[in-house]
C-alpha positions in Angstrom: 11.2 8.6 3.9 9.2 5.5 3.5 10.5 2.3 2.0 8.5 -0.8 0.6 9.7 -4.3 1.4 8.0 -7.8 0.8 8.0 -8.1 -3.0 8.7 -11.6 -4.4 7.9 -14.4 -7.3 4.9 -16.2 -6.5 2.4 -18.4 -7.9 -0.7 -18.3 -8.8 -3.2 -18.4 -5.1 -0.7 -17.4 -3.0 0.0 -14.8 -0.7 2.5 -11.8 -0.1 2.9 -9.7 2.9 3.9 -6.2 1.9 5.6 -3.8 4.1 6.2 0.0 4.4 8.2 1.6 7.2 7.9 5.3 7.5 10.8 7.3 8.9 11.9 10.7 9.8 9.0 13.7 10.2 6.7 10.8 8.5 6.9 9.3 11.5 5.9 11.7 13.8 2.2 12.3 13.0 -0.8 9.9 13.3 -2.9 13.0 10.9 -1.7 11.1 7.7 -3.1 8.6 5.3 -0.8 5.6 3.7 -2.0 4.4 0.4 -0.6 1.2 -1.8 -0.8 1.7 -5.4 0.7 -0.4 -8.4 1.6 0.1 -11.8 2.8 -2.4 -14.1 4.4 -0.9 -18.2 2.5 1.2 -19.7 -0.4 1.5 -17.6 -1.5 3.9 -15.2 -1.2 3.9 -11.5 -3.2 1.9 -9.4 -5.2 2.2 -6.0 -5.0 -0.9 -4.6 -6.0 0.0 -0.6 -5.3 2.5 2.1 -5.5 3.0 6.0 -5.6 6.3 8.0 -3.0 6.1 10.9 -5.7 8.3 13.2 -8.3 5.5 13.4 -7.3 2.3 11.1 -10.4 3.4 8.8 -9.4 1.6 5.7 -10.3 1.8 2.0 -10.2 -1.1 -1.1 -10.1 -0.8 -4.5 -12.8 -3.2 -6.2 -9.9 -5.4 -7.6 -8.6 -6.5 -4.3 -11.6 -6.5 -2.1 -12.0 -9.5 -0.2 -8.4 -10.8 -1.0 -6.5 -8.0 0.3 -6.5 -6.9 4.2 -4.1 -3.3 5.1 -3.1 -2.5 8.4 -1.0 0.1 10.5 1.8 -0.7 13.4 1.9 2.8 15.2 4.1 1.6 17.5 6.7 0.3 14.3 5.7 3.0 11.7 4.8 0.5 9.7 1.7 0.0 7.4 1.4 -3.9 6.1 -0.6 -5.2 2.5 -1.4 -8.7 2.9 -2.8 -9.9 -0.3 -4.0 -13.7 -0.8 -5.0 -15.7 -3.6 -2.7 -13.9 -6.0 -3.2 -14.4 -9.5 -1.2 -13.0 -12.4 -3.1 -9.8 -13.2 -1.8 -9.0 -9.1 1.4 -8.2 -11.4 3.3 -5.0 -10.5 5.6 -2.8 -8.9 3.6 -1.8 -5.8 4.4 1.5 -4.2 3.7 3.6 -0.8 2.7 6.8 -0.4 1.7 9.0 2.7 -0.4 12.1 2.5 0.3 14.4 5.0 -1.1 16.1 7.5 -4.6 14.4 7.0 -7.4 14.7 8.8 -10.7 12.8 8.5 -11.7 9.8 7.5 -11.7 9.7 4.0 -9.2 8.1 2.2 -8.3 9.3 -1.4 -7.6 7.0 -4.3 -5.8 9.7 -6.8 -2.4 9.3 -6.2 -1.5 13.3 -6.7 -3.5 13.7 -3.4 -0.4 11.3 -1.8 2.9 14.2 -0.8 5.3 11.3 -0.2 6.4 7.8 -1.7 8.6 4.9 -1.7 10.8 3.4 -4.5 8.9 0.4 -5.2 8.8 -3.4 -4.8 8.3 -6.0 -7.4 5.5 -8.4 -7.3 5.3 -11.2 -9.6 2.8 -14.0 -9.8 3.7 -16.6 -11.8 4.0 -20.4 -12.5 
């Protein structure tokens, strides 16, 4: 199971720390990938970044590079998006997902690749 948390209102160059806790047999492997993704109506899903849980080898989409830094907690099954200098096209419901087993370095940005994800959390940047 993995559940998002962290989604708020926020204006325009601020910054959001997103969480994703991992539980049950997604918690018992370090072979597996977590991605973030986002979608806001009518668009299509998102890669925003991901980490491997083997080696913290981590992957950006072009949108977020240099604004947004993801991170693993092995010890708390929890992977972390911090995103800064927010600005309303940042806009969505951002979502988790693990792929797993995983081995390897590479880090896939099709979300089909991803076995497992979360419910969701709204961000919203906005005066």
């Amino acid at each position: 199971q993995l559940v998002e948390s962290g989604g708020a209102l926020v204006q325009p160059g601020g910054s959001l720390r997103l969480s994703c806790v991992a539980s049950g047999s997604l918690s018992s492997s370090e072979n597996k990938i977590t991605g973030w993704f986002r979608q806001t109506p009518g668009m299509e899903r998102e890669f925003v970044a991901g980490i491997s849980w083997n080696d913290a080898s981590t992957s950006y989409s072009d949108s977020v590079q240099g604004r947004c830094t993801v991170s693993v907690d092995n010890a708390k099954n929890t992977v972390y998006l911090e995103m800064n200098l927010l600005n309303p096209g940042d806009t969505a419901i951002y979502y988790c997902a693990v792929r797993s087993p995983h081995f390897g370095n590479y880090i896939p940005q099709a979300g089909p690749l991803y076995d497992y994800w979360g419910q969701g959390t709204q961000v919203t940047v906005s005066s």
